[in-house]
C-alpha positions as CSV (number, residue, x, y, z in Angstrom):
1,X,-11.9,-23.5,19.7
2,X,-14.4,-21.2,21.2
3,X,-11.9,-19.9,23.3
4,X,-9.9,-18.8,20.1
5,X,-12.9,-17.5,18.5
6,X,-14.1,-15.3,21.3
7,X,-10.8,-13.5,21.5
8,X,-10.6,-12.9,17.6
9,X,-14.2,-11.5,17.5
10,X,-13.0,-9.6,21.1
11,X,-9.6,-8.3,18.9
12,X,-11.7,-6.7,16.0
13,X,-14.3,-5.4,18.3
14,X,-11.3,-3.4,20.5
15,X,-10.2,-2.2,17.5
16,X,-13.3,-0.9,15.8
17,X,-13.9,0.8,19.4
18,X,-10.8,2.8,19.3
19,X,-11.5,3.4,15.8
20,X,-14.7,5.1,16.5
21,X,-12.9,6.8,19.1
22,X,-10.8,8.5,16.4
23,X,-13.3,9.0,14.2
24,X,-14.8,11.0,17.0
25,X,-11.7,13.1,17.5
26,X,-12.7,14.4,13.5
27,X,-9.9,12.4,11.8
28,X,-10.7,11.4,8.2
29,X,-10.9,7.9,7.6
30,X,-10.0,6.9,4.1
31,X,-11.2,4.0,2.4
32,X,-12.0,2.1,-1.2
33,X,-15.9,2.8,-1.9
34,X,-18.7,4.0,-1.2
35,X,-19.8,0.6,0.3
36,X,-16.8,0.6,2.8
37,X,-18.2,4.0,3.9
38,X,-21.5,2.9,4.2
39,X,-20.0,-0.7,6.4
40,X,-18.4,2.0,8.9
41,X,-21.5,4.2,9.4
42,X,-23.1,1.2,10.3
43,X,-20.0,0.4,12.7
44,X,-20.9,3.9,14.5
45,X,-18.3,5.3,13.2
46,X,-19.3,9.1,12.8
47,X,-16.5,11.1,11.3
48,X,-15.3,12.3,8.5
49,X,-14.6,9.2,6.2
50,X,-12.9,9.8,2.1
51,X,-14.1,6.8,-0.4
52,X,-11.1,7.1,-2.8
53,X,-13.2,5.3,-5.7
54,X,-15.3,8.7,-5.8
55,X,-12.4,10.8,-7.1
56,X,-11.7,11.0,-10.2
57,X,-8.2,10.5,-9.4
58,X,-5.3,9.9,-6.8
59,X,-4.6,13.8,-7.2
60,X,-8.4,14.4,-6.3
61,X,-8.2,12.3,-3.5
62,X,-4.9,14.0,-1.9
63,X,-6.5,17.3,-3.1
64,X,-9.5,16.6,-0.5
65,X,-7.3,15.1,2.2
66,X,-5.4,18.1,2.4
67,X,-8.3,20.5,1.8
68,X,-9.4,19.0,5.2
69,X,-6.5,20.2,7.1
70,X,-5.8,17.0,9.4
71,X,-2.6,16.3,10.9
72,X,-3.5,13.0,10.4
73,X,-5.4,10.5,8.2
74,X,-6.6,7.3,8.8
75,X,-5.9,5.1,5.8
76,X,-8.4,1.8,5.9
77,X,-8.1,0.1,2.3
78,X,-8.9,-2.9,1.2
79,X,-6.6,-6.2,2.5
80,X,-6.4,-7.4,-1.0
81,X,-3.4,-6.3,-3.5
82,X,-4.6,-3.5,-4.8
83,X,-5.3,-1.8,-1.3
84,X,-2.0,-2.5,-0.3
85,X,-0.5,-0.6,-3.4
86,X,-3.4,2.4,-2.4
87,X,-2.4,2.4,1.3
88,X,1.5,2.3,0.3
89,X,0.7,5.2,-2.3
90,X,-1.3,7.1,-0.3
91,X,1.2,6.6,2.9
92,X,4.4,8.0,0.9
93,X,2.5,11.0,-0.6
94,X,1.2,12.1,2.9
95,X,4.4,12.0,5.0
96,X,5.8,14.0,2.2
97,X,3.5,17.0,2.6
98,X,3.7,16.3,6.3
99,X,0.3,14.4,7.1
100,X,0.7,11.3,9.4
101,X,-0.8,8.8,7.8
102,X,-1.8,6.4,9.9
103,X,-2.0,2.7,9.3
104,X,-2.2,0.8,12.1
105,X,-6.1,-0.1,11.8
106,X,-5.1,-1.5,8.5
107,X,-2.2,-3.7,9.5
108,X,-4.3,-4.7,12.8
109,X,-7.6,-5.9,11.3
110,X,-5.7,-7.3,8.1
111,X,-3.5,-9.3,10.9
112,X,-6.8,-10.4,12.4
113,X,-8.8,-10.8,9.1
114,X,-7.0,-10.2,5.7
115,X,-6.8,-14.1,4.7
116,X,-10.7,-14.6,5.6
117,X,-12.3,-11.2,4.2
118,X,-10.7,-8.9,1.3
119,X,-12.2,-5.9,1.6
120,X,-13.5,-3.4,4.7
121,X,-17.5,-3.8,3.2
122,X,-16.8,-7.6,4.2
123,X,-15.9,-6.8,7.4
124,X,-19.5,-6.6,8.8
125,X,-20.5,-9.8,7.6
126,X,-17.6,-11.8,8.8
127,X,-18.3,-10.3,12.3
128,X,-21.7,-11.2,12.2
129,X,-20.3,-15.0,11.2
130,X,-17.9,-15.4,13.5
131,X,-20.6,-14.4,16.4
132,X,-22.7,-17.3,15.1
133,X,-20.1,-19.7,15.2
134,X,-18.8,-18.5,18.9
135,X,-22.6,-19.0,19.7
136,X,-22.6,-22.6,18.3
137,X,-20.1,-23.7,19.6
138,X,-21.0,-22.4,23.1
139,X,-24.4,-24.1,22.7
140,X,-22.3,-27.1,21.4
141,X,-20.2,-27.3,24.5
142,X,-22.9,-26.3,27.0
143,X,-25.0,-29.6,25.7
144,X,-21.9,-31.7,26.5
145,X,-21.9,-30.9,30.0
């Protein structure tokens, strides 16, 4: 079980890493809420990151996006059904005024974590959980031997 554990916590860690690693290149990062925002600056994740739920609308938020003048956005919404519809949304309107909009953070960590934790602000917890139980269990199986 640890075994299984270690690798998922390993997984998410790798991919926060390379997301940090894009943050750094200046690529905005667009997620839900303020709260998601404040999740990834605690991740080290010092870019430029867009929480949607502070425009006033979807046009707002495409307005900013594009006021940026990336060739590519990072979209990071929630796993739950209304961040699929945002990401989906947001994904169609971008190609079409020639933005990649990049997903693959998204479909990777909700691969990894989208039936345990709903939204990115829940991300940080769940890390933290899953750390304690890899430590547990460690300690468990250590005391066996």
């Amino acid at each position: 079980m640890s075994t299984l554990l270690e690798e998922k916590i390993e997984k998410i860690e790798e991919l926060l890493e390379r997301l940090a690693i894009q943050s750094a290149k200046d690529i905005p990062i667009v997620v839900e809420g303020q709260k998601d925002v404040a999740v990834l600056r605690k991740l080290a994740l010092d870019g430029h990151i867009i929480a949607a739920k502070t425009r006033k609308s979807f046009l707002a938020l495409v307005t900013e996006i594009e006021k940026s003048n990336a060739e590519e956005v990072i979209v990071l919404m929630d796993f739950d059904r209304r961040g699929k519809e945002w990401t989906k949304r947001l994904s169609q309107y971008l190609e079409q005024t020639n933005v990649k909009c990049n997903t693959f953070f998204w479909q990777e960590l909700r691969k990894l974590i989208g039936r345990e934790v709903k939204d990115i602000e829940g991300m940080l917890p769940y890390l933290h959980t899953l750390k304690k139980k890899s430590i547990n269990s460690q300690t468990i199986i250590e005391s066996k031997h």
